[in-house]
C-alpha positions as CSV (number, residue, x, y, z in Angstrom):
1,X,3.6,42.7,-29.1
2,X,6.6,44.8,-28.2
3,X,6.8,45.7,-31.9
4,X,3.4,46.8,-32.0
5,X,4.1,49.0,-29.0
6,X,7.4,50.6,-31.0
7,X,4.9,51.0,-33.8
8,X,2.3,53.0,-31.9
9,X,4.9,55.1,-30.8
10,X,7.0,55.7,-33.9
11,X,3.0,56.7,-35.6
12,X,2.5,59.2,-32.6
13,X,5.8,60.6,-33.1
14,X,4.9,61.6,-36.9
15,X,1.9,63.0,-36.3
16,X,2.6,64.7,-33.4
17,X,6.4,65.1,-32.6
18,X,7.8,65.2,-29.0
19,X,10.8,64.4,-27.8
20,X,12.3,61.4,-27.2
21,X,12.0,61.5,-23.7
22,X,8.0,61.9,-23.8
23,X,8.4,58.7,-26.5
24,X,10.3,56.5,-23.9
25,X,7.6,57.5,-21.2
26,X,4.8,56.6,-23.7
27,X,6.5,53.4,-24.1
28,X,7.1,52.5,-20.7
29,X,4.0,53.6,-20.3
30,X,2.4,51.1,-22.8
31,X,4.6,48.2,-22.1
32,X,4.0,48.4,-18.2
33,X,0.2,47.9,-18.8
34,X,0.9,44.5,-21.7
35,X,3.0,43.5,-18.3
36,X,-0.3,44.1,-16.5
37,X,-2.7,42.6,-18.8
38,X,-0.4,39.1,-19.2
39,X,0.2,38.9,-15.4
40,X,-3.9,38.8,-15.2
41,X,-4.3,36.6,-17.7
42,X,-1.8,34.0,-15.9
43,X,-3.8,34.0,-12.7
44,X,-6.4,33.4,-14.3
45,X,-5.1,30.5,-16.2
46,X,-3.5,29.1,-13.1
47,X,-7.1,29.6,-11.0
48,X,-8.5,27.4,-14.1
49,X,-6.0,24.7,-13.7
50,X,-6.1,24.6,-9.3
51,X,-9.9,24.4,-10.0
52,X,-10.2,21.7,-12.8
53,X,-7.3,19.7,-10.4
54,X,-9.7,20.2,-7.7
55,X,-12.6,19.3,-9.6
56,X,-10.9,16.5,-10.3
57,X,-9.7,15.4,-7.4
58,X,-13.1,15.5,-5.8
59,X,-14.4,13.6,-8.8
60,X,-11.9,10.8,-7.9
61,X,-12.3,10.8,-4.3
62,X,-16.5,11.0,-4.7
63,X,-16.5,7.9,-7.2
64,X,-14.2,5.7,-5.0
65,X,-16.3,6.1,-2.2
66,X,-19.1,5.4,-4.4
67,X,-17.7,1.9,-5.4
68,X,-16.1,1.0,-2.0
69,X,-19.5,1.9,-0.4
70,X,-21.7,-0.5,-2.8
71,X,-18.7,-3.1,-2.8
72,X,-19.1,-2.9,1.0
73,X,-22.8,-3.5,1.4
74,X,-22.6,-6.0,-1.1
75,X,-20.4,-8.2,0.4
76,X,-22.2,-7.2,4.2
77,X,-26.1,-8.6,2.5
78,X,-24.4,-11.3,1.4
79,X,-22.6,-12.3,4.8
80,X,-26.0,-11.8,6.4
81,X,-27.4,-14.0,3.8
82,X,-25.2,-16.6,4.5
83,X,-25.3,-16.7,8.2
84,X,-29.3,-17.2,7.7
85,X,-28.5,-19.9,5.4
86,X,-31.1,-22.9,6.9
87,X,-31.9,-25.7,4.0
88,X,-29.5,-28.2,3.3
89,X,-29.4,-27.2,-0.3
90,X,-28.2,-23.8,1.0
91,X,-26.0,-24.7,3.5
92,X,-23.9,-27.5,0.5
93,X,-23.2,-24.1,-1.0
94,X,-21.6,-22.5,1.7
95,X,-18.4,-23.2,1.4
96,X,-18.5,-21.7,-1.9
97,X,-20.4,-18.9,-1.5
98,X,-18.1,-17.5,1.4
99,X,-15.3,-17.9,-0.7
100,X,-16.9,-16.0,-2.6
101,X,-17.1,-13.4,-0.3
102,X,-13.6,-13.8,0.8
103,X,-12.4,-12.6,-2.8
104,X,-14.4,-9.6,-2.7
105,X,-12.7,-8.4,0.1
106,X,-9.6,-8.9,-1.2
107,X,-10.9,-7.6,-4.3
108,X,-11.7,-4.3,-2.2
109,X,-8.7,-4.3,-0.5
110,X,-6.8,-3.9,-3.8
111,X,-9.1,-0.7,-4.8
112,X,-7.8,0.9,-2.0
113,X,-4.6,-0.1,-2.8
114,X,-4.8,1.2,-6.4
115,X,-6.3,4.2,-5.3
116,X,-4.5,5.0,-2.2
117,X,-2.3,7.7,-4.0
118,X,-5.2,10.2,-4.4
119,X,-7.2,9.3,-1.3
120,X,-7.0,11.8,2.2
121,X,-5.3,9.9,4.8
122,X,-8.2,9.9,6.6
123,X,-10.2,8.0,3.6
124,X,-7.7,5.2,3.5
125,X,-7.7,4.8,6.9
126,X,-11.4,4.8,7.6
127,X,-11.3,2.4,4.6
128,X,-9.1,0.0,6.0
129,X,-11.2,-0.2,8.9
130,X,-14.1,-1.4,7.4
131,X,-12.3,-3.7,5.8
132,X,-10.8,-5.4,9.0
133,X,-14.4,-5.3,10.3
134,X,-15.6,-7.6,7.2
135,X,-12.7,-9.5,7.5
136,X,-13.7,-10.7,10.9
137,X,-17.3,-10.9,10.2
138,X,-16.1,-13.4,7.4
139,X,-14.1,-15.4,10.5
140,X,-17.0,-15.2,12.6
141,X,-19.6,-17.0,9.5
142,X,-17.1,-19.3,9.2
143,X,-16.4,-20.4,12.2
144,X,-20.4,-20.4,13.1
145,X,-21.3,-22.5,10.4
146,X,-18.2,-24.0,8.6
147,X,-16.6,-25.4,11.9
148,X,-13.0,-26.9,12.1
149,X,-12.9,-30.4,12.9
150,X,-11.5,-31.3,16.0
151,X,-8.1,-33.4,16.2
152,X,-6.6,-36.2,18.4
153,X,-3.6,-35.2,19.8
154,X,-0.6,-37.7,18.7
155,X,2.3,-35.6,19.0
156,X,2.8,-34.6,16.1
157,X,2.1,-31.5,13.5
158,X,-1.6,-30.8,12.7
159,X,-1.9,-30.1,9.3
160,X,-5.3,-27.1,9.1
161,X,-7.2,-26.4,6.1
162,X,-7.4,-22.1,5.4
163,X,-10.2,-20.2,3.5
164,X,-8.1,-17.1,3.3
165,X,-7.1,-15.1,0.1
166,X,-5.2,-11.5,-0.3
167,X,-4.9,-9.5,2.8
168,X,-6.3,-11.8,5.0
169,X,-4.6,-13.9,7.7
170,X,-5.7,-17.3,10.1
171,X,-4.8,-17.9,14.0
172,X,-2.3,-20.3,14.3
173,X,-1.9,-22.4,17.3
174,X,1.1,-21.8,19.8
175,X,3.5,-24.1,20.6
176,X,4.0,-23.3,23.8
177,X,2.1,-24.2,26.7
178,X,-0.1,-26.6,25.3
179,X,0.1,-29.4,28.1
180,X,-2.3,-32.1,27.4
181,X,-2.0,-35.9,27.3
182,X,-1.9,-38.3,24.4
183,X,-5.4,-39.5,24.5
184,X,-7.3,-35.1,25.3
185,X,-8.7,-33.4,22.5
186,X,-6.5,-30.9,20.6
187,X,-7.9,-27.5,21.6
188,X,-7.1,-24.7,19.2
189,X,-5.3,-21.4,21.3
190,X,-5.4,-18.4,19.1
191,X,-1.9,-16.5,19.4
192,X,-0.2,-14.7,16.4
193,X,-1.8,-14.5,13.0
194,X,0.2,-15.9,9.6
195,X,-1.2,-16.5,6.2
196,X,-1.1,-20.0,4.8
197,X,0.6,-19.9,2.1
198,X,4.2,-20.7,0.4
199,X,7.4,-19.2,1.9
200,X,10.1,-19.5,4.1
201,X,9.3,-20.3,7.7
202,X,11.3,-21.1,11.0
203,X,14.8,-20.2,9.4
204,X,18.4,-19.1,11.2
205,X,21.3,-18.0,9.2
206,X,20.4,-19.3,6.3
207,X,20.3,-17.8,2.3
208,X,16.8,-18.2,0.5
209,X,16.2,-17.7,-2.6
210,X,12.6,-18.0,-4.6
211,X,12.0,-17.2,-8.2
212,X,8.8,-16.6,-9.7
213,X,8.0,-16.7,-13.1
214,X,6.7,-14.8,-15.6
215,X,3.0,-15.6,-14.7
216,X,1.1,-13.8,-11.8
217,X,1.7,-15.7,-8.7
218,X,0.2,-16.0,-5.8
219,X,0.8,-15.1,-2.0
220,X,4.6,-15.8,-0.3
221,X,4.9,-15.7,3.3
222,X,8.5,-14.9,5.3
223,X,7.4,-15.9,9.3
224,X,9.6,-16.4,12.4
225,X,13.6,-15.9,10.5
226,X,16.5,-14.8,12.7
227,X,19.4,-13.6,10.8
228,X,18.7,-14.7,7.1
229,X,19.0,-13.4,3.4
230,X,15.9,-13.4,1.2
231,X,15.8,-12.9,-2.2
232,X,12.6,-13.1,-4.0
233,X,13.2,-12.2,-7.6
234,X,10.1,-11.7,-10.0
235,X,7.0,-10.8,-9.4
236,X,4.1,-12.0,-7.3
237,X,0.5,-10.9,-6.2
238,X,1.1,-9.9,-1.8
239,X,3.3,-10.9,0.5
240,X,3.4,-11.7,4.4
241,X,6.2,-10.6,6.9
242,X,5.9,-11.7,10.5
243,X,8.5,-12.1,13.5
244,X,12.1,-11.5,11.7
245,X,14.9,-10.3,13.2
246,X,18.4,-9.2,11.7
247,X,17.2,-10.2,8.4
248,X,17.6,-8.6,5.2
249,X,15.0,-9.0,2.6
250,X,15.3,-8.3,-1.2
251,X,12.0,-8.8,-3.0
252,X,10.6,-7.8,-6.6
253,X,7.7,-6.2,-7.2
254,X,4.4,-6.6,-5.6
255,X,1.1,-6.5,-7.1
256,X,-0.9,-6.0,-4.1
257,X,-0.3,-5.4,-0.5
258,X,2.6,-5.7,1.6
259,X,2.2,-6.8,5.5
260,X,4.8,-6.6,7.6
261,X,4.6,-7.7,11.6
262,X,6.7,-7.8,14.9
263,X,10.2,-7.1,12.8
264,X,13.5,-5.8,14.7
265,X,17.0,-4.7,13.5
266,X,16.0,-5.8,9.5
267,X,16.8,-4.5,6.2
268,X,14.0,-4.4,3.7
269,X,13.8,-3.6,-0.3
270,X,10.1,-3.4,-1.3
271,X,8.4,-2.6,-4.2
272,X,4.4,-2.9,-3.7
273,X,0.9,-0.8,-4.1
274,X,0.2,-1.2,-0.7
275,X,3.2,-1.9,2.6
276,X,1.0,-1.5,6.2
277,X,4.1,-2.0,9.1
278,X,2.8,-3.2,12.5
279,X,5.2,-3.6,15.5
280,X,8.5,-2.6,13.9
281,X,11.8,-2.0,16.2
282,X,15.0,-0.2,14.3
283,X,14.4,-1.2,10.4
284,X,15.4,0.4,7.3
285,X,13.0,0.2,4.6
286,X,13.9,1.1,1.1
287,X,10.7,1.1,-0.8
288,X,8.8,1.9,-3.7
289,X,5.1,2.1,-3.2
290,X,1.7,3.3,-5.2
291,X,0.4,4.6,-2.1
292,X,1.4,6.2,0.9
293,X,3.3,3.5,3.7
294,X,1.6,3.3,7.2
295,X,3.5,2.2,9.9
296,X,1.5,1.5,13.4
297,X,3.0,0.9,16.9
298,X,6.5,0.8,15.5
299,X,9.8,3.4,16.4
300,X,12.9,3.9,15.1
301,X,12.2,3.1,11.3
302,X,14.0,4.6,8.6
303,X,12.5,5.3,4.6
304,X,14.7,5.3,1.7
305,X,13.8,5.0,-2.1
306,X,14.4,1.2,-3.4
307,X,17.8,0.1,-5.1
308,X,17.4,-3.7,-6.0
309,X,18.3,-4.8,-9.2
310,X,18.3,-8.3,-10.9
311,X,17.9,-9.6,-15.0
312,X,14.1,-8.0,-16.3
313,X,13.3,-6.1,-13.1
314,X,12.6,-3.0,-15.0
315,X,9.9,-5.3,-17.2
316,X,8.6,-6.4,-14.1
317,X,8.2,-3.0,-12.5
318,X,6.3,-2.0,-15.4
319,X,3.9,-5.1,-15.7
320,X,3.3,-4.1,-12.0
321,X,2.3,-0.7,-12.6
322,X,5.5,0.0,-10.8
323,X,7.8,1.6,-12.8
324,X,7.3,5.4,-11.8
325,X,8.7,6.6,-8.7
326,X,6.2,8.3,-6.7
327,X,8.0,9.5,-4.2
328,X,5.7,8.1,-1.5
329,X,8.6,6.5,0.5
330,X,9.2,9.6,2.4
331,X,5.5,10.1,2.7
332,X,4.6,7.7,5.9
333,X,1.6,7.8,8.2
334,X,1.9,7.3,11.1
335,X,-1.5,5.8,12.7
336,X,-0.7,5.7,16.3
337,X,0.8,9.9,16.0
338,X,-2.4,12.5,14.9
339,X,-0.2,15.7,15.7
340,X,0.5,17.8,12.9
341,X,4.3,17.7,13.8
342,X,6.3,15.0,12.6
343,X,6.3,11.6,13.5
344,X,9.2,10.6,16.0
345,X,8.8,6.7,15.1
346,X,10.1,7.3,11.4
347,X,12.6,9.1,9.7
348,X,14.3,9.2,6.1
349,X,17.9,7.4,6.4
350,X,20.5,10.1,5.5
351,X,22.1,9.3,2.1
352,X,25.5,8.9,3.4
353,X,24.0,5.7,5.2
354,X,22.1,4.2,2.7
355,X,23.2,1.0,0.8
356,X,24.4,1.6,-2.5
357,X,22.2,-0.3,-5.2
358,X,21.7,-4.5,-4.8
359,X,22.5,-6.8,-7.4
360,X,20.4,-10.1,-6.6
């Protein structure tokens, strides 16, 4: 282009000669208005782009909401259905049916998960909420029509049977206080909520180590350890956190949610779609994570990015849908604080604190 403008002005110069002081103004004249013309033409392109990214981003928003919404009312017409459920022939299928349900929610829970990146905080969380609400209409069916059965009291460990999949949790009985003789009825006292599943559970001071196999597995639970190691290397579908303290915990990644309850003075590596913190005192947290972390009624918790390493994690990052880093470690919400300002229950660890990388 600039030669064409040195052309113009050598033509204009033969036909009409000036001097070269009127050619250099001609010149600047010209090139000043090709500035002009390809400064419009880039805000322009750039207003394309911000729209067709906004376009887009409504798109995505609009047609989770869509699914969530008929996923929702779905599983809602068929809890209703199954509380209504009268003839024996309907009630023999219970059981089924509201397991059934139960993977639906979780099924829903992991759509928010997957899509959490893209989402408003505000979508996410009203999502979440409606998801705790079908959660405990699922308790409340169960409980109506597929009782527990009672036990005799004889001292010792009752074993209880659990209907719950990904994401959701069971009331556990508390050891404490439970004063009745050998021949009363064993009354169930709801207290804290764990998920039934395999893991490491009333531990002090010890080293555990679980490896998982190539295959998908299923949910691990880590519940009332006091100054342990953990090491979970592979991958595995969610995982369960509840009552640690001085811990440090070293774990693959996760395909679907993290949960993570009552935890003080612990060191975490996480790598997950989904980590929700609840009741955390003075933890560092070195994550990676699809969506955004939320932390609720919890102080003094500190976000780094993760540094665990071990034989094939890089495979297994990638079979996760893991292997990017998103960045979203230092992007918390904060549930419990609606200000605009910054949180004062989280902050990014300064790099001069931070671990270097962990070799499991």
């Amino acid at each position: 282009m600039l030669h064409y403008l040195a052309r113009v002005v050598q033509i204009q110069h033969t036909l009409s000669p000036k001097s070269p002081l009127r050619d250099a103004s001609v010149f600047g004249a010209l090139l000043k208005k090709h500035e002009s013309m390809l400064r419009r033409l880039s805000d322009l392109h750039q207003s394309r782009i911000q729209q067709s990214a906004s376009l887009k981003f409504y798109s995505d928003t609009k047609s989770f909401l869509n699914r969530f919404a008929e996923s929702r009312n779905s599983i809602e017409n068929e809890l209703d259905r199954c509380s209504r459920a009268s003839d024996p022939e309907s009630r023999d299928r219970l059981k089924s049916d509201l397991e059934k349900v139960s993977a639906a929610i979780a099924d829903l829970e992991k759509l928010v998960a997957e899509s959490s990146y893209f989402l408003p905080a505000y979508e996410v969380r009203s999502s979440l909420d409606s998801i705790s609400q079908l959660k405990e209409s699922l308790d409340v069916v169960n409980a109506k029509l597929l009782p527990r059965k009672r036990f005799a009291f004889k001292n010792k460990v009752v074993n209880r049977d659990s209907n719950n999949v990904l994401g959701s949790v069971v009331n556990a009985v508390s050891e404490s206080g439970i004063g009745v003789a050998s021949n009363e009825v064993l009354v169930e006292k709801p207290s804290f909520r764990v998920c039934d599943s395999p893991g490491f559970r009333n531990k002090e001071g010890e080293v555990l180590v679980e490896r998982f196999d190539g295959e998908v597995n299923g949910d691990f639970t880590l519940s009332d350890l006091r100054s342990c190691e953990v090491r979970l290397i592979g991958r595995f579908r969610a995982l369960f956190i509840h009552r640690l303290r001085d811990c440090k915990v070293f774990v693959g990644p996760v395909l679907g949610s993290i949960l993570i309850e009552e935890v003080e003075g612990c060191l975490f590596m996480l790598a997950s779609h989904q980590i929700r913190i609840h009741h955390a005192r003075e933890s560092d947290l070195y994550l990676r994570v699809r969506s955004r972390p939320i932390i609720e009624d919890s102080n003094g918790v500190r976000f780094a990015p993760y540094r665990l390493c071990y034989e094939g994690i890089e495979r297994d990052l990638k079979d996760s849908g893991l292997d990017e880093e998103t960045g979203n470690w230092e992007n918390v919400d904060d549930f419990r604080w609606l200000r605009a300002v910054q949180s004062p229950n989280w902050s990014v660890l300064p790099e001069e604190e931070r671990i270097p990388m962990v070799n499991v």
